[in-house]
C-alpha positions as CSV (number, residue, x, y, z in Angstrom):
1,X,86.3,75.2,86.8
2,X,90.1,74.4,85.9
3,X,91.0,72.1,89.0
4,X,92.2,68.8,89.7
5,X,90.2,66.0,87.6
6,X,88.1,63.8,90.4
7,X,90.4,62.7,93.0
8,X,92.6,60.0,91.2
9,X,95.2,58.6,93.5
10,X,97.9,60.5,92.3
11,X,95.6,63.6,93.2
12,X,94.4,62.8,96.8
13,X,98.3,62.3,97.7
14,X,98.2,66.1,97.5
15,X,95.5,66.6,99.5
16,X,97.3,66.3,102.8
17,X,100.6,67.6,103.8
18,X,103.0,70.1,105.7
19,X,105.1,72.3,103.4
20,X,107.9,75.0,104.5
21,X,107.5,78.5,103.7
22,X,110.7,80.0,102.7
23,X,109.0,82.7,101.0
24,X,107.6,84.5,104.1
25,X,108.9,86.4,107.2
26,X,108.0,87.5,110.3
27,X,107.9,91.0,111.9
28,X,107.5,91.7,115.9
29,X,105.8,94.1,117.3
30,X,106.2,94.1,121.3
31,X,105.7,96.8,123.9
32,X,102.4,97.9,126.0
33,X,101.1,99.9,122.8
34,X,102.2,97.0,120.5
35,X,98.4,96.8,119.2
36,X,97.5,100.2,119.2
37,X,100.0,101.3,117.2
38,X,99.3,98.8,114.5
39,X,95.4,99.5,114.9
40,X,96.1,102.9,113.4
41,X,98.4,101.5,110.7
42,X,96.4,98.7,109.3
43,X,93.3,98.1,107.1
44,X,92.1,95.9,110.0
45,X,91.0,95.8,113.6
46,X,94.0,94.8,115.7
47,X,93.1,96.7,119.1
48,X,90.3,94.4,119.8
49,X,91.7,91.0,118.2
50,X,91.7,88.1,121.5
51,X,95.2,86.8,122.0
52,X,95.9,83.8,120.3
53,X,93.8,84.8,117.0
54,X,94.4,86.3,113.9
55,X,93.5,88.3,111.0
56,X,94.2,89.6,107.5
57,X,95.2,93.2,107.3
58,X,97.2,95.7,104.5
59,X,99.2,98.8,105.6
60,X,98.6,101.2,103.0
61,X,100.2,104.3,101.3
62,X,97.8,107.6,102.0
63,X,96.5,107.0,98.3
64,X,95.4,103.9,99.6
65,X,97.8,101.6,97.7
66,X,99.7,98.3,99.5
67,X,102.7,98.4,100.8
68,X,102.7,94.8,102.2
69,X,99.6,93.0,103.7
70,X,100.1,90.7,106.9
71,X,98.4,87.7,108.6
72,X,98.5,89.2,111.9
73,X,98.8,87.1,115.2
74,X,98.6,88.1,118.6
75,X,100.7,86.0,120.7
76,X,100.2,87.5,124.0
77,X,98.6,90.9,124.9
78,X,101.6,93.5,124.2
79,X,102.7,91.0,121.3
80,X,101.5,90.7,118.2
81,X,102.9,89.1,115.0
82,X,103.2,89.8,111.3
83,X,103.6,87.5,108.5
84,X,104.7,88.8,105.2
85,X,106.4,88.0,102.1
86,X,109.5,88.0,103.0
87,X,111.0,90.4,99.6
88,X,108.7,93.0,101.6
89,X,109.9,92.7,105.1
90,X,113.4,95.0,105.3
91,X,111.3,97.7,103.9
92,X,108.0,97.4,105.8
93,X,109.9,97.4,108.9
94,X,111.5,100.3,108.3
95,X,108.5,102.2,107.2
96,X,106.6,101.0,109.8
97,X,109.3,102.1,112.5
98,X,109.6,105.6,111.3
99,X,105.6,105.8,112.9
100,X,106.4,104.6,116.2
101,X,107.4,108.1,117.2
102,X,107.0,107.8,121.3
103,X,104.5,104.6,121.2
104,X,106.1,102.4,123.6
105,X,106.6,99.8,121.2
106,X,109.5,98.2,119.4
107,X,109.5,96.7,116.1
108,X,112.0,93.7,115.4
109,X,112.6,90.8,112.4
110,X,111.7,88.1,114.2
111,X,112.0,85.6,111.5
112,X,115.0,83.4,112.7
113,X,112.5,83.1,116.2
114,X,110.3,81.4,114.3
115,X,109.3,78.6,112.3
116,X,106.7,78.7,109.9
117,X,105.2,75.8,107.9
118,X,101.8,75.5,105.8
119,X,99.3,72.9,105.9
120,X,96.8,71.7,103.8
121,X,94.1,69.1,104.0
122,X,94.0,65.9,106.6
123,X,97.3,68.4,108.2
124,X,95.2,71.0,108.3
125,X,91.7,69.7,110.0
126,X,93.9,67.6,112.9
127,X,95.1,70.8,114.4
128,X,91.7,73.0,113.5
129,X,88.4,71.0,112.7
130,X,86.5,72.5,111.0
131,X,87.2,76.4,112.5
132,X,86.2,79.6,110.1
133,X,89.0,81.3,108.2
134,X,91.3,83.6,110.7
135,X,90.3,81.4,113.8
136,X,93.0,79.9,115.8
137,X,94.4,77.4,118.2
138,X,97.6,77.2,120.5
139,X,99.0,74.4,121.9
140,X,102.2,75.2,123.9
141,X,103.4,77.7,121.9
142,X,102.6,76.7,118.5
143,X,99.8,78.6,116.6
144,X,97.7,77.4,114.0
145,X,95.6,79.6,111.6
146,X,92.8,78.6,109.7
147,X,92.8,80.2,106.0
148,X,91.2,80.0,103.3
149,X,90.1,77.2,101.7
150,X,91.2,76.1,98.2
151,X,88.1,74.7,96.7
152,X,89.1,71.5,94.1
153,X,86.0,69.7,92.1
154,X,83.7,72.1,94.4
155,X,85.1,70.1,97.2
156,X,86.7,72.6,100.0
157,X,90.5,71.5,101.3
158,X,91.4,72.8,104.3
159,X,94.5,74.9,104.7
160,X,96.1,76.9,107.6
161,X,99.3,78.5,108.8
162,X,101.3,76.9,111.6
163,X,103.8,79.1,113.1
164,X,105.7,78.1,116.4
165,X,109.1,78.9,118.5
166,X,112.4,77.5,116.4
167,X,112.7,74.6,119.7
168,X,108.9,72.9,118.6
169,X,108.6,69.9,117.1
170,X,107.2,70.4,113.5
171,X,103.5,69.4,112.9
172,X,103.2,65.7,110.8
173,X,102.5,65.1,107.6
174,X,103.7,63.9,104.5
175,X,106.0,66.6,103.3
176,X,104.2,69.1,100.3
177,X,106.9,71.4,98.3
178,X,106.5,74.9,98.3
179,X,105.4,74.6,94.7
180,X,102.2,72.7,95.6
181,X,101.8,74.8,98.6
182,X,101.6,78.1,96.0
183,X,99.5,76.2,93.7
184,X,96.6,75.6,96.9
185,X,97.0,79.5,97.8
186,X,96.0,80.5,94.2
187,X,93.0,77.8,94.6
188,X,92.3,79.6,97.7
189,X,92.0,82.9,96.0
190,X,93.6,84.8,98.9
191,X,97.2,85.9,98.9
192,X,99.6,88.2,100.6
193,X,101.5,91.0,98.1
194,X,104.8,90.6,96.8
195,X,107.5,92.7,96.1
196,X,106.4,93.1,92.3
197,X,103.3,94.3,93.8
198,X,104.2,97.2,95.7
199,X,101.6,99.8,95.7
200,X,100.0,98.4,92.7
201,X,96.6,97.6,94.0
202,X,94.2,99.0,96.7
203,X,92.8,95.8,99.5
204,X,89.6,95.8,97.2
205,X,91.6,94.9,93.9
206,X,92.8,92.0,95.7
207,X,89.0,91.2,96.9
208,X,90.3,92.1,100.5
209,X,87.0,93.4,101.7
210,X,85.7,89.9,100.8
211,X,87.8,88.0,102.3
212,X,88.0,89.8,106.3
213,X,91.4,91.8,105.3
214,X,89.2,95.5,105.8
215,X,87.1,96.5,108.7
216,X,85.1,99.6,107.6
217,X,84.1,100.5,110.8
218,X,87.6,101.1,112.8
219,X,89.3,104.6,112.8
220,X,91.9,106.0,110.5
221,X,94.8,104.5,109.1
222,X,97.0,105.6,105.8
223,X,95.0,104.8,102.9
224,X,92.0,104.6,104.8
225,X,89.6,107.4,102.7
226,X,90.7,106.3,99.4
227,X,89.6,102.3,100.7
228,X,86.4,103.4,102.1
229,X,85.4,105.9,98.9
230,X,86.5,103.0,96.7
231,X,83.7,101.2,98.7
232,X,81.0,103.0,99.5
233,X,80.9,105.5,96.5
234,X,80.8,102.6,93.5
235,X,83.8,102.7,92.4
236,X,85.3,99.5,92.6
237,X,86.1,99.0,88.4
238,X,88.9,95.9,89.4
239,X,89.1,92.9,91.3
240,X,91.4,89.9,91.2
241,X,89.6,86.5,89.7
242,X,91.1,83.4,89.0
243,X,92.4,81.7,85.8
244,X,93.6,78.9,83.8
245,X,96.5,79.5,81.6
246,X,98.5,77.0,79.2
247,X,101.9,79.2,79.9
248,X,103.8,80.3,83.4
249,X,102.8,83.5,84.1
250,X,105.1,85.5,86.7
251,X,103.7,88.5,89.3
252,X,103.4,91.9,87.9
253,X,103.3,90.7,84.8
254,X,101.0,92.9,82.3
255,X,98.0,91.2,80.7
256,X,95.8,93.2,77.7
257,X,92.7,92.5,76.4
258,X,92.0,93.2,72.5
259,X,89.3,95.4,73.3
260,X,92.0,98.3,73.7
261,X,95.4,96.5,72.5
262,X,97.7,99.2,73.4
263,X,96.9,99.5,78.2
264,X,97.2,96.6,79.9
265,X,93.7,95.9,81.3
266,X,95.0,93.5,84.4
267,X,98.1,92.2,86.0
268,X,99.1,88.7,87.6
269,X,99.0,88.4,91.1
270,X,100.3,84.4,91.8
271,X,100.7,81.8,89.6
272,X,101.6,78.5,90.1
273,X,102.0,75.1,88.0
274,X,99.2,72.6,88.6
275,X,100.6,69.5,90.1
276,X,99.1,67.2,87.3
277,X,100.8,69.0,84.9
278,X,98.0,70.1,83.1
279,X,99.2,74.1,82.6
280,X,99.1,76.9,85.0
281,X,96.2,78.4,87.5
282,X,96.7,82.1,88.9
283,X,95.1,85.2,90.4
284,X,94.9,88.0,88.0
285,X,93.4,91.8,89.3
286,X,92.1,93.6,86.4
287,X,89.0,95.2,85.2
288,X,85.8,93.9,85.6
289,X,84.8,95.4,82.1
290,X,87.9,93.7,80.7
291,X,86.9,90.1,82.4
292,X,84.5,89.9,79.8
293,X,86.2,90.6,76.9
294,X,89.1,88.4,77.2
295,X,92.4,88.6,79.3
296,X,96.2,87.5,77.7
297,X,98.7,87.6,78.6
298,X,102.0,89.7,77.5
299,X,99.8,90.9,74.7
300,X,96.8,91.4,73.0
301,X,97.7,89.0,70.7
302,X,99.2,86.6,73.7
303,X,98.2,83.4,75.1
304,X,94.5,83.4,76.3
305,X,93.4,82.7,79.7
306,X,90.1,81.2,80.9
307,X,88.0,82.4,83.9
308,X,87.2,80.3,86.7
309,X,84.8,80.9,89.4
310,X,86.0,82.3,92.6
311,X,85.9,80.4,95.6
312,X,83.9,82.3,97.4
313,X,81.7,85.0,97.1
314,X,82.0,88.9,96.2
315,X,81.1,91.6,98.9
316,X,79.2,94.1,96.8
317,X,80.5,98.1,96.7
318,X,77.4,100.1,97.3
């Protein structure tokens, strides 16, 4: 696995810290029907999430394709909160509004309300033990979200999302730039869509279902027959699996395989630069017939990139 060599000292500095997240935003939904509406909306349950926790959810096209995908918080019971790329907010908001029809629920950018920060490691583990991805604490205001892990010489590091009112003291730490932060949410495997992304992928190409970002079992939302046939009928022909690559690689971005030169076979998802200059790791969705016979990128004739094991495991399609 392409990861950190054994913790030198230069490498365990990076395995604690608070970084800023610029790159995100925050939508507010607010009103008695606040989590209904968004129930029947998203590829998750929201109706029944316990103030104060949180989950990963995708709001979907009909044909089942993401528009944006959300760490969803709810903050009180006719409040609940979305975090998003940021590039996707104006246009999820809007989209989102045009549903409300007579729901008695408003829908706001609340990002300037906010203050967001990520944490990874020692940062992470003060404020959450050792809780389970999507579990939560709040302490006066301020929540903390347990994610994904990134997993580093088969050793788990702890990350989470801490989002509080503008007025709250930030959480301490020594300070992690959002470079670094990006590089532990590709190690993670888990990552919110972009703007470059739009509608590209269905939850499942992003390993969603894997990863507690689709509940089978809730009622309709757009997209939500194309998601569950994708499951439950076999047809799940890409995924998203990680990489090592000697070049930058940017989202969107095409990659082939020589097998059939002339389609792109896959496309990046996040990459970021490892922080011991050793090259670049991402997430790549592609096809899992493809996987095997070799992904690169720009071209079939483009720079290789090498396979690493997911940090967790697969839920199978049946």
């Amino acid at each position: 696995m392409n990861t950190l060599a054994p913790f030198s000292p230069h490498s365990q500095t990076l395995l604690n810290g608070v970084s800023a997240l610029p790159h995100l935003g925050v939508i507010q939904a607010q009103g008695e029907d606040a989590a209904n509406f968004l129930h029947n909306q998203l590829s998750n349950d929201v109706l029944l999430l316990p103030v104060g926790q949180s989950r990963l959810a995708a709001f979907c096209s009909a044909k089942g394709r993401m528009q944006a995908s959300f760490v969803v918080v709810k903050t009180a019971p006719d409040t609940v909160l979305l975090v998003l790329s940021l590039d996707l907010l104006a246009q999820t908001l809007k989209r989102l509004s045009m549903f409300v029809m007579r729901a008695k629920v408003k829908m706001t950018d609340a990002t300037g309300q906010w203050q967001l920060r990520g944490l990874v490691g020692d940062s992470a583990k003060h404020l959450l033990g050792d809780a389970a991805p999507w579990q939560s604490t709040v302490t006066e205001g301020a929540h903390a979200l347990a994610l994904y892990p990134s997993v580093l010489n088969n050793v788990q590091v702890p990350r989470a999302l801490w989002l509080a009112p503008v007025n709250q003291s930030l959480p301490e730490g020594p300070e992690l730039s959002s470079d670094v932060w990006h590089w532990f949410e590709v190690m993670s495997g888990v990552t919110l869509i972009t703007q470059p992304l739009f509608e590209a992928f269905v939850p499942q190409m992003l390993n969603y279902e894997s990863v507690g970002g689709v509940n089978f079992k809730k009622g309709c939302y757009p997209g939500q027959e194309v998601v569950a046939r994708s499951q439950f009928r076999g047809t799940l022909k890409r995924r998203t699996a990680l990489v090592h690559s000697s070049v930058a690689m940017s989202a969107g971005q095409d990659v082939f395989t020589p097998a059939d030169p002339e389609q792109p076979c896959a496309t990046v998802v996040l990459c970021a630069a490892r922080p011991d200059g050793e090259g670049f790791d991402a997430l790549v969705s592609g096809t899992t017939e493809s996987m095997q016979s070799g992904w690169h990128v720009g071209s079939a004739e483009g720079v290789a990139l090498e396979l690493s094991p997911l940090p967790y495991a697969l839920l199978a399609d049946i």
